[in-house]
C-alpha positions in Angstrom: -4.9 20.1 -15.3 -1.9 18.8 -13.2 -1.6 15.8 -11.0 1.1 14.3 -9.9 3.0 11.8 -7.3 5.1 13.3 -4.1 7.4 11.8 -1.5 11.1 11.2 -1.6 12.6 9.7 -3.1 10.6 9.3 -6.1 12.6 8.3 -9.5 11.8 4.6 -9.4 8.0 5.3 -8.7 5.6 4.0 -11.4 2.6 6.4 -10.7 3.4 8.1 -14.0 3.0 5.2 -16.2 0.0 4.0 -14.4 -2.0 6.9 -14.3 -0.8 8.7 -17.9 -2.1 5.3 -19.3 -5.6 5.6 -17.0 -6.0 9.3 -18.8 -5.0 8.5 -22.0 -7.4 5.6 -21.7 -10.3 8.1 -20.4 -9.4 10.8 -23.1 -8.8 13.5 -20.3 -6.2 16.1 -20.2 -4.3 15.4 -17.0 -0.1 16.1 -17.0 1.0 14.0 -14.3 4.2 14.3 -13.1 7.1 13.7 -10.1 7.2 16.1 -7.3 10.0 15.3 -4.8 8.8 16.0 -1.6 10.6 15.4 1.7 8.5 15.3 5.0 9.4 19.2 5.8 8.0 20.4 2.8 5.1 18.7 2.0 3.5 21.9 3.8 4.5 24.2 1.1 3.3 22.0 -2.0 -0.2 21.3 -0.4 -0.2 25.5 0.0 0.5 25.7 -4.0 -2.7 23.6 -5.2 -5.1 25.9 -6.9 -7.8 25.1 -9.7 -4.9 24.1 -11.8 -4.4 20.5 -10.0 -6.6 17.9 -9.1 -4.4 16.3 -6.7 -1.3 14.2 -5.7 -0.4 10.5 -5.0 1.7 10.6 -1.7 4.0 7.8 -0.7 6.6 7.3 1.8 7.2 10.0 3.9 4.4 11.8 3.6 1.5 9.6 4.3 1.2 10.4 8.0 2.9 13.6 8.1 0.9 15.4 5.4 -2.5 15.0 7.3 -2.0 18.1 9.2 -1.9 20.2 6.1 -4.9 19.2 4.7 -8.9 20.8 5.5 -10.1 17.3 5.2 -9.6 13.4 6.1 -11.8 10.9 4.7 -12.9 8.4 7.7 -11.1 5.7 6.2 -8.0 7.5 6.2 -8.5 8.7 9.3 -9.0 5.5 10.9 -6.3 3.9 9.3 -3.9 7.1 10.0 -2.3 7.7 6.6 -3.2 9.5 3.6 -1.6 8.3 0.2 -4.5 10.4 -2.0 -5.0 14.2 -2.1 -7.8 15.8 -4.0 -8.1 19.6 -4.7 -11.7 20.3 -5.0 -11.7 23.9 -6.7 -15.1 24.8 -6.3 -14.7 24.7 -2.4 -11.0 25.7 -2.3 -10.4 22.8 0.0 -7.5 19.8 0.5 -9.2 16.6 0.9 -6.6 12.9 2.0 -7.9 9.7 1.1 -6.7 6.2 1.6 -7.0 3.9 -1.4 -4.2 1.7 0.0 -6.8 -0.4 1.6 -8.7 -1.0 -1.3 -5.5 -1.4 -3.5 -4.0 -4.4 -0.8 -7.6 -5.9 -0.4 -8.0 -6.2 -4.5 -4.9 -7.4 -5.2 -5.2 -10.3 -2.6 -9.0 -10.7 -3.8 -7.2 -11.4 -7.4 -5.2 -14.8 -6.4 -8.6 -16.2 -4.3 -10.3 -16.6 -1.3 -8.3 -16.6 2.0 -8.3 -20.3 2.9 -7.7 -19.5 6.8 -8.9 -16.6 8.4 -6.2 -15.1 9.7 -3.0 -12.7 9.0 0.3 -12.0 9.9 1.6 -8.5 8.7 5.0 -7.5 8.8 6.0 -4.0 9.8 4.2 -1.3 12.1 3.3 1.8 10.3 1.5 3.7 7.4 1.1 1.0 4.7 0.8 -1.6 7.5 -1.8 0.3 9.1 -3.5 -0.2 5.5 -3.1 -4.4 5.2 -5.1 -4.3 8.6 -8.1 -2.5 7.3 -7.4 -4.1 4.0 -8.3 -7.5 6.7 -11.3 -6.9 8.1 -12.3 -5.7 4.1 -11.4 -9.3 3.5 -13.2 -10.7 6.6 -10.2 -11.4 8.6 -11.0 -9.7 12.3 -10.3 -12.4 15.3 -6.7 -13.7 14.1 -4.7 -11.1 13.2 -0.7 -10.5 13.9 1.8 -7.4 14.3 5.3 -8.6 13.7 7.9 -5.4 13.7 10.5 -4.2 14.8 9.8 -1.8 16.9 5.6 -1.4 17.7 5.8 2.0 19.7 6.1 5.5 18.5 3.7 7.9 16.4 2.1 6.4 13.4 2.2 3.3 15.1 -0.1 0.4 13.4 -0.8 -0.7 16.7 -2.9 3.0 17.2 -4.6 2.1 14.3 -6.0 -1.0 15.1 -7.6 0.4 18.4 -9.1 2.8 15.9 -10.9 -0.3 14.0 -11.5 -2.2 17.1 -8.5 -4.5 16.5 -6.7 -6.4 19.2 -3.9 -7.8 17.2 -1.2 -10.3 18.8 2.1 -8.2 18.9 5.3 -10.0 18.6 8.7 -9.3 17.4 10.3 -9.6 13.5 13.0 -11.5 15.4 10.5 -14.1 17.2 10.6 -17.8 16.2 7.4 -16.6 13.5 8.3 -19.1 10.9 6.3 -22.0 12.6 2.9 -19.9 12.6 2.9 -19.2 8.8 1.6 -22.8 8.3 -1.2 -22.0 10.3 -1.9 -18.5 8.5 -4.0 -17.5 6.0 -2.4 -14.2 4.3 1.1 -12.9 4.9 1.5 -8.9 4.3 5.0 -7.4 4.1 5.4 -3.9 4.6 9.1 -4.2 5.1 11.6 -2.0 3.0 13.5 -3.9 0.2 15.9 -6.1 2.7 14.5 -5.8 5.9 12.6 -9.7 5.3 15.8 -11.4 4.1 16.6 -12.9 7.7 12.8 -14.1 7.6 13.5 -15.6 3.8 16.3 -17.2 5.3 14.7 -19.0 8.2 11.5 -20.1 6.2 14.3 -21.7 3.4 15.5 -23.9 6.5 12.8 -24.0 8.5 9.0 -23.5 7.0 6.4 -26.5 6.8 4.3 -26.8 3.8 2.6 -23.3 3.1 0.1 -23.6 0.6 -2.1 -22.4 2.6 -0.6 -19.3 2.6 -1.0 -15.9 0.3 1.8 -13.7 0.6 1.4 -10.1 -0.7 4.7 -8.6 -0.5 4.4 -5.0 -1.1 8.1 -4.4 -2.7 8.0 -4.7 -6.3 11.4 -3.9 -7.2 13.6 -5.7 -7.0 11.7 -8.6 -8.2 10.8 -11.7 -6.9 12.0 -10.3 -3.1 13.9 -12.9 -1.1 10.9 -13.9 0.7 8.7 -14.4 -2.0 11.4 -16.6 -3.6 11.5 -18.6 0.1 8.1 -18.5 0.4 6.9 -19.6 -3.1 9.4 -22.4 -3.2 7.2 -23.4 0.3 3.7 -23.4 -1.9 2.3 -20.4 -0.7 0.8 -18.2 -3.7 2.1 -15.2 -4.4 0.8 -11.6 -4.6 3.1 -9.1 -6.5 3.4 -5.6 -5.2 2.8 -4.1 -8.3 -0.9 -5.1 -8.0 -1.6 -3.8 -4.8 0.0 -0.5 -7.1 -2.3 -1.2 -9.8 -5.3 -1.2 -8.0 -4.7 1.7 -5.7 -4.2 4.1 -8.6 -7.2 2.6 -9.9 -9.1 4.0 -7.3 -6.7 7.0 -7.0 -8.2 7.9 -11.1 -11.5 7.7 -9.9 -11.4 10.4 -7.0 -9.2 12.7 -10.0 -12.0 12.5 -12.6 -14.9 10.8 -11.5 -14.9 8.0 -14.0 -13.5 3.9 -14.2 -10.2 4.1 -16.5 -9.3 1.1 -18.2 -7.7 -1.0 -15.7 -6.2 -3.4 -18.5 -4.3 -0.6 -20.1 -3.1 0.5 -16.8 -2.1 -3.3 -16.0 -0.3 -3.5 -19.7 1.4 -0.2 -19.2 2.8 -0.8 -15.6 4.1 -4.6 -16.5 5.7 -2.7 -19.8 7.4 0.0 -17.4 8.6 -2.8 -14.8 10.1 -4.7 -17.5 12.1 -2.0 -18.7 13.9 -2.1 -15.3 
């Protein structure tokens, strides 16, 4: 059987290492594998899967783009508006998108304690940031809840998705005077390409009160420690690594493949290994 992850580009994904080391831990014969995919094509590689796959992990740009290709969309992942998960059930012939972002960002965070404050800040506007505000109210964080981007409009929008969950999040702009309302916050997502937050790290190294209060979940993982969780760690606030929002996503990414719990320790050991080899 074949799985594999698709978007592009894909080289520095860990996928592979996480879920070889869920199936070797299992015993199942799964090859998974890179498949570059750019947005145009992802069309084509959803018309190749046949009884010989049991589906794909999607990132960047695919998880918005690919739902039109498929015969299914879980409710989650239709809610939220992105699909990082396809399964190929055989016996139906059908192409079924799943989100397990949601439960991959609401773990991780789960993993460094309970949210002292609740409320959140997220940082960016689109698929994965549609995720960290479902991955909110998972963690009980509804009334409080903050959109800082760039740009809010156009499709795929975060700010769509959030009228989908009954969400009336306050929208302001990554340039805005933010820093003084991290004191106040409870978790801090960052959905923010590698560089994108340095400004941010700048202005909470000169200007950001005591933020211990704060959990920051930056979803970069390489390179590693980002700029803002350097800033924000030297301000107290406790730190969620990317790679365990990773982790747990492929986590439950293994279960929709083959129906069983891999060993999330050997898939912990085996990602850490791989990261350290960068």
């Amino acid at each position: 059987m074949k799985a594999g992850v698709a978007g592009y580009p894909i080289d520095h994904s860990l996928s592979p290492a996480l879920h070889r080391a869920a199936y070797a831990s299992l015993d199942v014969d799964i090859d998974y594998g890179r498949c570059p995919t750019k947005a145009e094509d992802i069309g084509s590689l959803v018309g190749l899967m046949d009884e010989t796959w049991v589906g794909l992990s999607l990132t960047m740009p695919l998880k918005q783009v690919v739902i039109e290709h498929l015969d299914f969309v879980d409710g989650l992942a239709k809610t939220v508006g992105a699909v990082n998960t396809l399964c190929y059930q055989a016996t139906n012939d059908l192409t079924v998108g799943f989100n397990t972002d949601v439960y991959g960002i609401a773990q991780a965070v789960r993993e460094v304690g309970a949210i002292e404050t609740p409320s959140a800040m997220i940082l960016g506007a689109r698929a994965t940031a549609s995720s960290a505000l479902a991955s909110c109210v998972e963690l009980g964080i509804k009334d409080h809840i903050t959109l800082a981007a760039r740009n809010h409009g156009g499709p795929g929008s975060a700010v769509a998705a959030a009228s989908r969950m009954g969400l009336s999040p306050r929208l302001v702009k990554l340039s805005d005077d933010i820093v003084p309302a991290l004191a106040g916050t409870g978790l801090l997502v960052s959905t923010l390409p590698a560089g994108v937050a340095d400004d941010l790290a700048a202005r909470i190294d000169h200007e950001a009160p005591d933020l211990s209060g704060l959990a920051l979940l930056d979803v970069i993982y390489h390179p590693w420690p980002s700029a803002l969780v350097r800033a924000a760690e030297n301000r107290g606030a406790r730190i969620v690594p990317g790679w365990a929002m990773l982790l747990h996503q492929a986590v439950s990414q293994v279960r929709l493949f083959t129906n069983r719990t891999p060993d999330v320790g050997a898939m912990r050991e085996a990602l850490l290994a791989e990261l350290g080899r960068r």
